[in-house]
Wavefront OBJ file of the C-alpha trace (Angstrom):
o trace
v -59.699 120.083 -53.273
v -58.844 122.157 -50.311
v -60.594 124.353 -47.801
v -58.091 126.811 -47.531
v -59.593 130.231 -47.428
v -56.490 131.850 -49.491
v -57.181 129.004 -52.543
v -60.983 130.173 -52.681
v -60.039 134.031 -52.991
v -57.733 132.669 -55.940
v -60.314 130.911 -57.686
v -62.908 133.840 -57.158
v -60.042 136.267 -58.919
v -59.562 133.816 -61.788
v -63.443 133.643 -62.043
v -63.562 137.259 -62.540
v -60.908 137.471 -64.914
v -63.055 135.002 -66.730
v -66.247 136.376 -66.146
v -64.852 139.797 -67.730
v -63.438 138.354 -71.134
v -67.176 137.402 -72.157
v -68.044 140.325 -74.577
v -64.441 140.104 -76.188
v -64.036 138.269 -80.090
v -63.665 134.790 -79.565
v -60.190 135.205 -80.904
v -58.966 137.736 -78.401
v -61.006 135.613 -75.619
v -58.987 132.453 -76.978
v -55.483 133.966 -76.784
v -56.189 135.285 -73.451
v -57.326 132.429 -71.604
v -54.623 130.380 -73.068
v -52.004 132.871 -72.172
v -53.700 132.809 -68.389
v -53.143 128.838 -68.318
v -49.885 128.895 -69.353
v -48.753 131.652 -66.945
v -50.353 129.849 -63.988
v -49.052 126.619 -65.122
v -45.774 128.382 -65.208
v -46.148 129.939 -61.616
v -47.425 127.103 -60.155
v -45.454 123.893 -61.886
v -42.314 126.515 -60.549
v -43.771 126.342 -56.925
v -44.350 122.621 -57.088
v -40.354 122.067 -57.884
v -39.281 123.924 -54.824
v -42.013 122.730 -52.904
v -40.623 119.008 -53.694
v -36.973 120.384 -53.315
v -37.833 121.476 -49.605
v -39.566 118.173 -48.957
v -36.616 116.449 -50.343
v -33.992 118.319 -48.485
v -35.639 117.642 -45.417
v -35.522 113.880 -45.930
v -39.017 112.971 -47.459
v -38.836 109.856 -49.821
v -39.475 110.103 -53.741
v -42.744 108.058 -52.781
v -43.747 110.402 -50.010
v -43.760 113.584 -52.238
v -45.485 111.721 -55.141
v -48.034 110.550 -52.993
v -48.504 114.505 -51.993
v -48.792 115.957 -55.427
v -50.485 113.006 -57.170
v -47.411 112.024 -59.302
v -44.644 108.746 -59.342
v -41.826 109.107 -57.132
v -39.838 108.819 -61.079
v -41.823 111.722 -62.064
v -40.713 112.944 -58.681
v -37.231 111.955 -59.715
v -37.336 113.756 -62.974
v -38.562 117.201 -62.204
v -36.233 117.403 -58.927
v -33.226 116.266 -61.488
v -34.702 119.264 -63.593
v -34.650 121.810 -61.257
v -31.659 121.238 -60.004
v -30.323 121.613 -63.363
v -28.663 118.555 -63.893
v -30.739 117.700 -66.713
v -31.018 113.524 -65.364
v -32.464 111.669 -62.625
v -30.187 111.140 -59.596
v -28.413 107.677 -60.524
v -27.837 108.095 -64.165
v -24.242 108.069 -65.453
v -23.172 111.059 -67.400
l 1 2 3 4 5 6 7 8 9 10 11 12 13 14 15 16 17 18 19 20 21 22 23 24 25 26 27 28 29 30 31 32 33 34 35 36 37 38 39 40 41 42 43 44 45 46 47 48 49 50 51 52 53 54 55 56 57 58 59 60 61 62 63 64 65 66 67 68 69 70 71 72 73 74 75 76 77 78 79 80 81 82 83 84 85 86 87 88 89 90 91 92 93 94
């Protein structure tokens, strides 16, 4: 997906972390990985809000920051609305 030299040093140390949970009990190999998904999930769905925030402060279009991270500009609309902590999409009466 990208090129970026920083993304491929990610994906090497995930990889590894990987690689090393082999000779564990399924179980314990299970819970791990899952708990790895959900805290990069976490990190990165985090990033992606403030990422759209800074887009959107600086005058980007709900379409224009969908188009860049592969989601509807009412998805857009949503998780901005989230993150900002006003629970609804800009609009909506309360």
């Amino acid at each position: 997906m990208s090129d970026d030299p920083t993304i491929g040093f990610l994906k090497a140390d995930v990889a590894r972390f990987c690689a090393g949970l082999d000779g564990l009990a399924p179980a314990i190999r299970l819970r791990l990985l899952v708990q790895l998904r959900s805290a990069l999930d976490g990190v990165t769905d985090a990033a992606l809000d403030e990422g759209m925030a800074a887009a959107s402060a600086e005058g980007w279009g709900l379409r224009q920051i969908g188009g860049q991270v592969g989601l509807s500009h009412e998805k857009v609309r949503y998780r901005l609305a989230q993150s900002a902590g006003t629970g609804k999409p800009d609009g909506e009466a309360s």
